[in-house]
C-alpha positions in Angstrom: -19.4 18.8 -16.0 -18.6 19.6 -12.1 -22.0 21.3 -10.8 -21.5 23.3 -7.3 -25.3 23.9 -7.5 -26.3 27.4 -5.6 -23.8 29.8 -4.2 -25.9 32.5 -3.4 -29.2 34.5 -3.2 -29.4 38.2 -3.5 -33.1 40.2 -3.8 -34.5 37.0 -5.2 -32.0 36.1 -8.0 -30.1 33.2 -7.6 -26.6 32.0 -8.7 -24.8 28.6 -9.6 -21.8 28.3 -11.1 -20.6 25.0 -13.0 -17.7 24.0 -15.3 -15.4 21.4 -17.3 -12.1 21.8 -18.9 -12.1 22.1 -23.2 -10.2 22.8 -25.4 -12.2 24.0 -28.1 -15.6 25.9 -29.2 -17.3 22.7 -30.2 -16.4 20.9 -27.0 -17.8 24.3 -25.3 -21.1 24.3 -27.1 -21.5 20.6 -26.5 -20.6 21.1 -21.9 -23.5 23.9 -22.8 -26.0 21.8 -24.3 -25.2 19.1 -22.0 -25.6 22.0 -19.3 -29.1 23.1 -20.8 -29.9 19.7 -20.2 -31.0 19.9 -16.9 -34.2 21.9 -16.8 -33.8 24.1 -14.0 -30.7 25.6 -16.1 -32.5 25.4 -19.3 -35.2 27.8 -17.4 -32.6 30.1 -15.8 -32.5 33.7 -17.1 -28.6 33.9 -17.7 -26.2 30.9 -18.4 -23.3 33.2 -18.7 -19.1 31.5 -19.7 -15.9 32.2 -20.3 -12.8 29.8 -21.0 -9.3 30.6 -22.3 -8.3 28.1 -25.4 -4.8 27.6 -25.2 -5.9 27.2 -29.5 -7.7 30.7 -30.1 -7.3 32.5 -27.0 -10.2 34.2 -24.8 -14.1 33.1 -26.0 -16.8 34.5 -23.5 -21.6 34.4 -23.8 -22.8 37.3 -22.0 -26.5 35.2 -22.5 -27.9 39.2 -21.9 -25.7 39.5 -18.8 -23.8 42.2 -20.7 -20.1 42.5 -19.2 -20.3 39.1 -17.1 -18.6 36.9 -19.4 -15.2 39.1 -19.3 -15.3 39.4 -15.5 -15.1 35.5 -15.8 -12.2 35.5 -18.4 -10.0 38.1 -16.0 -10.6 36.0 -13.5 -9.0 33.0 -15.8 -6.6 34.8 -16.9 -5.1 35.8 -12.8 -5.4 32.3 -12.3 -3.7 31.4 -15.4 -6.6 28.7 -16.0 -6.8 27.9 -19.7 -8.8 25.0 -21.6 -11.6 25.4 -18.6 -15.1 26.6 -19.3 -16.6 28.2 -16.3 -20.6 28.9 -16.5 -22.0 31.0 -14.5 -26.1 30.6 -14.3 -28.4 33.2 -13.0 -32.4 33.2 -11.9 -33.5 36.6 -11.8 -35.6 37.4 -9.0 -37.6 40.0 -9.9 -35.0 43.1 -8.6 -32.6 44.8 -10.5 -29.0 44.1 -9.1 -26.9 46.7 -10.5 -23.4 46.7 -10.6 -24.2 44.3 -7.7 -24.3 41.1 -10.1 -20.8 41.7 -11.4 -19.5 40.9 -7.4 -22.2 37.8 -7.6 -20.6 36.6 -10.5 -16.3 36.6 -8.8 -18.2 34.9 -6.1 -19.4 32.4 -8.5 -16.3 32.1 -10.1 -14.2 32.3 -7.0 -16.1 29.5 -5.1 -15.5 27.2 -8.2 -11.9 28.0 -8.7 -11.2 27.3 -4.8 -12.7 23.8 -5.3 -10.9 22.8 -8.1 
């Protein structure tokens, strides 16, 4: 799993984003686990994902960030990325976002697409 670590602070949440190509649900729940492994993402508030399986098409966990996993599956689909889980891991901060976190997360996603 490729970790970028932090890519940015907003009114006291934090975001990371992190991800590994698959090509299946049980390869995705295992990069999660694996993920989950690491306490500081175990704690976090929101591990939300996306990848699109080239075998069964788009699979997305909001993890109670409702809406964030399809912002990352459009954002693989422009690309044309398939068999890549992207996570997306949020530390809430104490202040609600708004439609704020939605932006957060296409950074997130954007800064880990531009490294690959």
């Amino acid at each position: 799993m490729r970790l970028l670590g932090q890519i940015l602070t907003d009114r006291g949440s934090k975001y990371a984003v992190s991800g590994v190509p698959v090509s299946s649900r049980a390869e995705i729940d295992a990069a999660l686990k694996q993920l989950k492994r690491d306490k500081a993402y175990a704690k976090a508030t929101h591990n939300t994902w996306a990848a699109l399986l080239t075998e069964g098409g788009p699979i997305k966990g909001d993890d109670g960030e409702a809406g964030a996993g399809m912002v990352i599956i459009r954002m693989l689909e422009r690309e044309d990325l398939a068999d890549h889980l992207i996570v997306v891991t949020r530390w809430y901060g104490g202040k609600h976002l708004g439609g704020d976190r939605f932006r957060h997360v296409q950074t997130c996603v954007r800064a880990y697409l531009d490294a690959l």
